[in-house]
Every structure is written in structure tokens, then in C-alpha cells.
N, C-alpha and C positions, 0 to 999 in steps of 0.2 A: 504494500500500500504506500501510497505517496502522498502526504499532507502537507499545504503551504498558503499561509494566508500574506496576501499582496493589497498593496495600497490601491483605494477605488478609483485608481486616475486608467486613464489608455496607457500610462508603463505599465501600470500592475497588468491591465490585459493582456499587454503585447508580452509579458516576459512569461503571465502564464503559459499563454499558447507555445512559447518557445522551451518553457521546461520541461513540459505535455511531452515535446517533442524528443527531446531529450532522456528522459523517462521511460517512453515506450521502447527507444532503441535501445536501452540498458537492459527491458526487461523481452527483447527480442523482435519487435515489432517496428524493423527497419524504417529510416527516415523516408520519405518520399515516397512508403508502398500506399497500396490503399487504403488496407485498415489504419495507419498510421494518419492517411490524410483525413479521413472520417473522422478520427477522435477528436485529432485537433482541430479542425473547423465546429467539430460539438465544441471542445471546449473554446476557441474564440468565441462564440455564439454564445455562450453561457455568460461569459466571463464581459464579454461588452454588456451583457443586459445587466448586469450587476455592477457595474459601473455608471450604467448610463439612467437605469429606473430603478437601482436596489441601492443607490449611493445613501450612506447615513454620513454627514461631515465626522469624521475622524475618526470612523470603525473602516475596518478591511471587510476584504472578501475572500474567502477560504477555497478556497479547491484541491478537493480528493480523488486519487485517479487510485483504482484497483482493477488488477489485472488477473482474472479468472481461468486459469486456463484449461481447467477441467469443465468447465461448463463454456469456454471461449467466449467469454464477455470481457469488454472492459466496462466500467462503470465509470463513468464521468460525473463530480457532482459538487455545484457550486453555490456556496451557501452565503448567503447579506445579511443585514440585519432588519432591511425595511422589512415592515406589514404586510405591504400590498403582495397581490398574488400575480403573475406573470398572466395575460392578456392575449394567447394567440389572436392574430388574427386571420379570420378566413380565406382561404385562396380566391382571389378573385375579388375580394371585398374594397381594394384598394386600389385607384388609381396606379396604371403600372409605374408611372414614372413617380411614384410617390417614394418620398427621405424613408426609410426603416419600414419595419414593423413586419420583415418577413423574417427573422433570424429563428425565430420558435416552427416557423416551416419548414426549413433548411431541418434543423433537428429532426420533428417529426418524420422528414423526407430520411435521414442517414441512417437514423438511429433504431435498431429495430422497437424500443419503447422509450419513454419519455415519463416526466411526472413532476407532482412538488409533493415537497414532504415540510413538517414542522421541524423546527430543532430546539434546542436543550433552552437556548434562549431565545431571546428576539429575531425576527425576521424567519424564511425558510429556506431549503435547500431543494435547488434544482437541479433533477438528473435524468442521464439519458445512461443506455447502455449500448454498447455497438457489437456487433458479432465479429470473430476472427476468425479470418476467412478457413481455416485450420478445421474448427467444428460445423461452420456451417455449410461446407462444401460449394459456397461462391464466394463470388468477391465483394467485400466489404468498400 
């Protein structure tokens, strides 16, 4: 398991997505393959929405990567402190040339599930899981 709480600015994002990266290739899931790009596009997606709707001034944002390999999951899972609950919105619902609001489709589209869950304190945690490619006999 890999645990790491980052500051709610786009560095903290950008260095998640990059330790993601790093991370998966220690624990075997080569830079640049597929499963490897899956995750980390979960976890940029995750990790901007917590920055950009889950910012509280002066808390982080945690992200926990576990890497399954008897069941071929990773679990991705990024936890804020805000309230509010994450807002998919529907495909098609938005003007296409419209700023945001598709990063929770992107997920739902990689990720074989998705969800929020409460945590120990304030705010909650959001997680996707991704298959590798290893158990599920395609590609990730």
C-alpha cells in the first residue's frame, strides 16, 4: 500500500499523478503501459477534483494506491476534507465545448467501479478500482 497526503494546490496534483507513476512501476506495472496509464489518469482525475471542489484552506489531500494482485485490482483512493459529495455529470448534459465537469466520466469510462465513501473525519474519500490486465484477460 502506498499512502501520501499532498498540498490542495495543482503541485500537490501534479506530483500525485507523478508518484502514482512511480509507485506502480516499483510494484510492477510499467510506466507508459496501459494499466499504468488508467491509474494515473484515475488518479489525476481524482486528485484535481480535490483540489479544485474538495479544497479546505490549509488541510491536504491524501491518496492511497493498493495494488491487488490476486484479485488484479488497483484501488485508487483520494480522500479531502470538504462535505460536499462529488456531482457526476451526465454525458451529454453539457455543452461540449464547456470548462470541466467531465473528469468523474473519464473515471467511470477506465475504471471498472467507482464510489464515495465517508472517512474517520471530515470530508470523504473517493475511489475507483482498475483491473490489470494480468486477471482480467484485456487490456486495461
Amino acid at each position: 500500500m502506498f499512502v501520501q497526503r499532498f498540498s490542495a494546490t495543482r503541485r500537490g496534483a501534479r506530483l500525485a499523478r507523478r508518484l502514482a507513476a512511480h509507485r506502480l512501476d516499483l510494484w510492477g506495472v510499467p510506466y507508459g503501459s496501459p494499466a499504468s496509464d488508467t491509474v494515473v489518469l484515475v488518479v489525476a482525475e481524482l486528485a484535481a477534483n480535490a483540489v479544485l471542489h474538495g479544497r479546505v484552506p490549509g488541510r491536504d489531500f491524501e491518496l492511497r494506491l493498493r495494488c491487488d494482485r490476486a484479485s488484479g485490482v488497483v484501488r485508487v483512493e483520494v480522500a479531502d476534507t470538504h462535505p460536499a459529495q462529488p456531482d457526476p455529470r451526465r454525458p451529454g448534459a453539457d455543452p461540449v465545448d464547456a470548462d470541466g465537469g467531465r473528469g468523474l466520466l473519464l473515471v467511470a469510462a477506465v475504471a471498472e467501479r467507482w464510489g464515495v465513501d465517508g472517512r474517520g473525519g471530515p470530508g470523504k474519500a473517493v475511489w475507483a478500482e482498475c483491473a490489470l490486465p494480468e486477471a482480467s484477460g484485456r487490456t486495461v
